[in-house]
N, C-alpha and C positions, 0 to 999 in steps of 0.2 A: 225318814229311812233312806232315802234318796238324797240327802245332804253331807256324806260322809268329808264328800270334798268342798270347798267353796270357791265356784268361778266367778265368782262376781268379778267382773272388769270395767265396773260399769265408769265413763267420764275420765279414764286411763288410757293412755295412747298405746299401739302396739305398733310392731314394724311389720308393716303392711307385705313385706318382702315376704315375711317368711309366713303367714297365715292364710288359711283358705277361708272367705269367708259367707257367712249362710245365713240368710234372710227366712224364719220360718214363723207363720199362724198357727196358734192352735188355740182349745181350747181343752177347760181340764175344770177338778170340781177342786182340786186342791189350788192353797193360793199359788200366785202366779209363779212367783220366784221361785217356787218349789219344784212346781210342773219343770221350769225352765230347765233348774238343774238337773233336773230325769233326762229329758231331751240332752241335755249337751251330756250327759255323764255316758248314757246308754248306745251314745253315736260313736263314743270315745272310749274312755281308761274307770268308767266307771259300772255299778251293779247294783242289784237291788236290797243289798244289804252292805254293811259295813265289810273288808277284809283289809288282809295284808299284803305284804309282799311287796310293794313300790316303796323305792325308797325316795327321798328329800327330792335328788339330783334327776329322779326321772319322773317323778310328779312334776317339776316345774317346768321338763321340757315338753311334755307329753297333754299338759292339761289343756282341757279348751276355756276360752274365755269367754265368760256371756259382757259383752261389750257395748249391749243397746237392750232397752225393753222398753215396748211401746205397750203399756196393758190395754190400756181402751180400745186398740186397733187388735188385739190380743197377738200382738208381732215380739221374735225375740232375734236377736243378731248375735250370733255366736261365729269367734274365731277358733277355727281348729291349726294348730302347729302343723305345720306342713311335715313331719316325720310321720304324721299319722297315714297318711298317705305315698302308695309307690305308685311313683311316677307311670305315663302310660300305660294304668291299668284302667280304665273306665268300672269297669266290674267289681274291684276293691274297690271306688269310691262309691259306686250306688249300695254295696254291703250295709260301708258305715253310714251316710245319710241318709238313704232311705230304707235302712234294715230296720232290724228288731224295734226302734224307737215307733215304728206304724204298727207295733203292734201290744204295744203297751197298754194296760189298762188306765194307768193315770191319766192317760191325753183320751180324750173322747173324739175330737178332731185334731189333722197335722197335715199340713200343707207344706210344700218346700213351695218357698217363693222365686227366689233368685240363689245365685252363685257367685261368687268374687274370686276373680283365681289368680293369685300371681305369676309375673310373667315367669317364673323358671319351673312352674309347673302345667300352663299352657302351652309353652314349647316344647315341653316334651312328646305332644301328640304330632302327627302330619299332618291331623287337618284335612281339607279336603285339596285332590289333587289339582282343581283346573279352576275352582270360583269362579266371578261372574268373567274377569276378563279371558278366563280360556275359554269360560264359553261360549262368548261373545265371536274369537277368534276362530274357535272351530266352525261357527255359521257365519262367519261374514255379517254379522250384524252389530253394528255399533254402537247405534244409541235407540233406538226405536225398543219397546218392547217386543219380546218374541213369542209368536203367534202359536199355539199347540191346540191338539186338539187330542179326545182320548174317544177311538173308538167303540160305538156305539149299536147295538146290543153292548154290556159293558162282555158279558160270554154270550157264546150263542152261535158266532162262525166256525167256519170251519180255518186251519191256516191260509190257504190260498186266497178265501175272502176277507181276511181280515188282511190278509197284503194287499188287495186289492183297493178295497177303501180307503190302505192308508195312501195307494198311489193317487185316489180319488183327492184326497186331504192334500199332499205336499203338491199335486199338478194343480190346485188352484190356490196356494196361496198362503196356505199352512207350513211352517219351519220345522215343526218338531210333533212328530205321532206317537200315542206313549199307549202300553197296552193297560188294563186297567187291573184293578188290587187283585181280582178272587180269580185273574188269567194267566198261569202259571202254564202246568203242563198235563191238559186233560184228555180224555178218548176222542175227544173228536177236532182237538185242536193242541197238537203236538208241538212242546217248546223248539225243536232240535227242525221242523220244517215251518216253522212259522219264522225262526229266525232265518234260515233261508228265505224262504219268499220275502220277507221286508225287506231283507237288505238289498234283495234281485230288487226290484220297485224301487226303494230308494237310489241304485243307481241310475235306474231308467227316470227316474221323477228330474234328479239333478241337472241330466244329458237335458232336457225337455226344457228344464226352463232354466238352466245357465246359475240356479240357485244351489247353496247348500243345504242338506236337509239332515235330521236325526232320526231314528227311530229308540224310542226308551221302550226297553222290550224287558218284563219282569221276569228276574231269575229267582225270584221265592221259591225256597225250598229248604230242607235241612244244608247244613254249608257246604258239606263235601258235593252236593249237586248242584246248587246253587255255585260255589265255584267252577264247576265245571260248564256249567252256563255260560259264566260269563264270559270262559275263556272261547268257548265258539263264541262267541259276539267277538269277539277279540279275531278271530281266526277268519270268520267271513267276511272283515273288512268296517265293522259296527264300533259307534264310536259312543255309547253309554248302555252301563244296564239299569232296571230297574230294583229296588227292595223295598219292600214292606217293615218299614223300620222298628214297628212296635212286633209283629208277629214274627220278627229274627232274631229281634235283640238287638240292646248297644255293642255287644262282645261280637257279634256276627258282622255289623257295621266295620266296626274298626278293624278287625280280623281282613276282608274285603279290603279297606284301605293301604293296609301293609303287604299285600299281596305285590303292589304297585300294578297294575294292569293297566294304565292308562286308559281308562274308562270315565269317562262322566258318572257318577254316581248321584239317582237320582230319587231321593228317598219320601213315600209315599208313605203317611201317616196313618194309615187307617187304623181304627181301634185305640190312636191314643184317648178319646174321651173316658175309656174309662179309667185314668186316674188324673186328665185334666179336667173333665166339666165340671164335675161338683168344686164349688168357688171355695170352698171350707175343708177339702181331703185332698189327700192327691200330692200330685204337683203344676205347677203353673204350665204351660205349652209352652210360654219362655224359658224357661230353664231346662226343659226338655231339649229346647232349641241351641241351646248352650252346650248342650252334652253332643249332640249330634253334630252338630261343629267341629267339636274335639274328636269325634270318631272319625270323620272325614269325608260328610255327606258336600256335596254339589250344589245339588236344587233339595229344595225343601218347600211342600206343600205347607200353608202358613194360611189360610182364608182368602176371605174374600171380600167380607165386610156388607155386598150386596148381591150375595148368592143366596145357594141355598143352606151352609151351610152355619153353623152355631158360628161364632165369634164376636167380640165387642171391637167395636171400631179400634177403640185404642190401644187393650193387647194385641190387633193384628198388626196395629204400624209401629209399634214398639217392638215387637219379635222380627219386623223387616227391617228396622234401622238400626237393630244388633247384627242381623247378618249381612251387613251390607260394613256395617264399622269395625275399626281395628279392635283386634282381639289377639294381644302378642303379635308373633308374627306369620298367624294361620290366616287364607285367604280368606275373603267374603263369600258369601255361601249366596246363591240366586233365589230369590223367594219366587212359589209358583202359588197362583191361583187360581185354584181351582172346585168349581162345583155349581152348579144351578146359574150360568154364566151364558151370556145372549149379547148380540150386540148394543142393545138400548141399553144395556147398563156400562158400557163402558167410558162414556166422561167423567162418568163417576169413581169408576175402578182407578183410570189414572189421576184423575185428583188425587186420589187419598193412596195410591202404592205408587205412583212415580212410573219412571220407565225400567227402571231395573226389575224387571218382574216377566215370567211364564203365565203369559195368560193364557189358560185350556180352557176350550172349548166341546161339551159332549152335544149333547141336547139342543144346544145352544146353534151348531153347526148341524145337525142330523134329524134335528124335529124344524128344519127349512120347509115353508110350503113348497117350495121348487124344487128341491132336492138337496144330495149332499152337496154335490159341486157348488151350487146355489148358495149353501150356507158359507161353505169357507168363503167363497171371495166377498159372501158379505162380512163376515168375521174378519177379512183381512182389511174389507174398505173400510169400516169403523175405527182400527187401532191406525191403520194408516191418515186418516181424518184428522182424531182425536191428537197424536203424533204432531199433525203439523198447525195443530193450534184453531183447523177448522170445524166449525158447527157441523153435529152428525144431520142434522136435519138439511142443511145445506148441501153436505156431500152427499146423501139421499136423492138429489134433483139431478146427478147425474150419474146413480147408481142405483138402477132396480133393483138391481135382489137386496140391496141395503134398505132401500124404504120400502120393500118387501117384508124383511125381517122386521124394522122397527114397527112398523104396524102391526105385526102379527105376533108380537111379544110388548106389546104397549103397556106400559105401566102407570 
């Protein structure tokens, strides 16, 4: 019923120029090649019964190509003609890949896996404003990984002592204090005076120690508020905000980016597992990561690998060495890691993420047996350590609160 058309492409070359092309798992009771064409007809020009109305000359511009089938891995790779798609719309592309075809009966499971995009539909987005080398340039830090840390209670202060702490953060040794995902703008701790107080602190932290510093301060909210967030961060002299990327949308993202505010934009993932964890539905975090690129996030929370949080070692360092590589001509986007993060894990963390990387710090810096101030500068003397190629255990013999922390978070 679903074969009115036939894309079979299969072992046929196409012009890679003009095709978007899409990596998807599924699984289905019907045979493969049947499912496939459901999948590619139902993302595209096709339905669930036979009609009319297309003629010759726009069926063949219009149709998609199944161009690869892997059945045993149960993978299909389909070209879609790039008229199927307008340009700089993110929203029209998630329609047709991941609309109606997730909710078809014939597929039991549908994963998107990856995305292929040709360069004259990649540049058509902005991308993100500043990548890793603005933001590298707005802190004055070069090569070194940059130190963050997200304060903790994640709610719970009031504004003043949530500035306070993060003065406590960037005066020992922390770069960048970000607020955390569910700290928006509640009764007892107000977006509109929290942004004040941070930004007061972070001028005082700067003057103090001759560094520069950030505050990523969450403007989550529907967008008409949320833009106006951002513009006070803008207004009080703040040089990023924060979103919750899954809980705004991609449309809200991009929307943000087109505004141009010269903002770091620093997007906080929370809640994407529910359509990446399950390895069988959904879609991959990489190609999530693909799309948020295109809308024109900054930093992007990406794992950790030895946190606390879910990831396999090798989709985290495949999702960082996509945002770090060329992609048309949009910048590299900073991968940040973040979650159940202490200094005894960090030889490891740079092993395996490099230095182009936000390592945040919660628990990590704030569950210190000496304290907070205690925890950042051990936090800062491990990446500083590790940084210059020296043994943490070694830099420990001439930093307490360092072999303070590794003892007391020993693994």
């Amino acid at each position: 019923m679903y074969n009115q058309y036939n894309f079979n492409w299969l072992n046929k070359k196409i012009n890679s120029n003009n095709y978007l092309v899409v990596d998807f798992y599924f699984t289905s009771k019907l045979p493969f090649n049947e499912a496939a064409h459901a999948i590619a007809g139902e993302s595209s020009i096709g339905t669930w019964t036979k009609i009319g109305g297309l003629t010759k000359a726009q069926y063949q511009k219009l149709s998609p190509k199944i161009i690869q089938q892997k059945q045993k891995q149960g993978i299909v790779r389909i070209a879609y003609p790039l008229a199927l798609f307008e340009f700089n719309n993110l929203p029209q592309f998630l329609s047709s890949i991941v609309g109606n075809i997730f909710s078809m009966k014939v597929v039991e499971q549908l994963r998107l896996l990856s995305i292929k995009f040709p360069d004259q539909y990649l540049n058509s987005f902005a991308g993100p404003a500043f990548g890793i080398s603005g933001i590298r340039k707005l802190l004055k830090i070069h090569k070194r990984p940059i130190i963050g840390s997200i304060v903790k209670p994640k709610v719970g202060f009031n504004a003043q002592e949530q500035a306070d702490a993060a003065y406590t953060l960037w005066s020992n040794g922390v770069d960048v204090v970000k607020d955390d995902e569910n700290l928006t703008s509640l009764a007892f701790n107000k977006f509109d005076d929290r942004a004040k107080y941070l930004l007061l602190n972070l001028k005082k932290a700067e003057k103090k120690t001759g560094q520069k510093k950030m505050a990523i301060i969450n403007i989550t909210a529907p967008y008409q508020e949320a833009l106006r967030r951002a513009r006070l961060i803008k207004k009080l002299g703040g040089t990023c905000m924060m979103v919750d990327v899954v809980a705004m949308g991609i449309s809200a993202i991009q929307s943000l980016r087109q505004e141009n505010l010269q903002l770091v934009m620093h997007g906080h993932r929370a809640g994407h597992s529910l359509f990446t964890r399950n390895e069988h539905h959904g879609m991959t975090m990489y190609a999530y990561a693909q799309l948020l690129r295109l809308a024109g996030i900054d930093q992007l929370h990406t794992g950790t690998i030895v946190g606390k949080m879910d990831g396999i070692k090798k989709e985290i360092q495949e999702i960082d060495l996509f945002l770090k590589s060329k992609f048309g001509k949009l910048l590299p986007v900073m991968p940040i890691a973040s979650g159940g993060l202490h200094p005894a894990l960090i030889t490891d963390l740079i092993k395996y993420l490099g230095n182009d990387v936000i390592i945040n710090f919660g628990g990590g810096i704030f569950g210190h047996p000496s304290g907070v101030a205690a925890g950042a500068q051990a936090a800062q003397a491990a990446i500083m350590a590790v940084s210059r190629g020296i043994d943490l255990k070694t830099a420990a013999k001439t930093h307490s609160f360092l072999a303070e922390a590794l003892k007391f978070w020993h693994n």
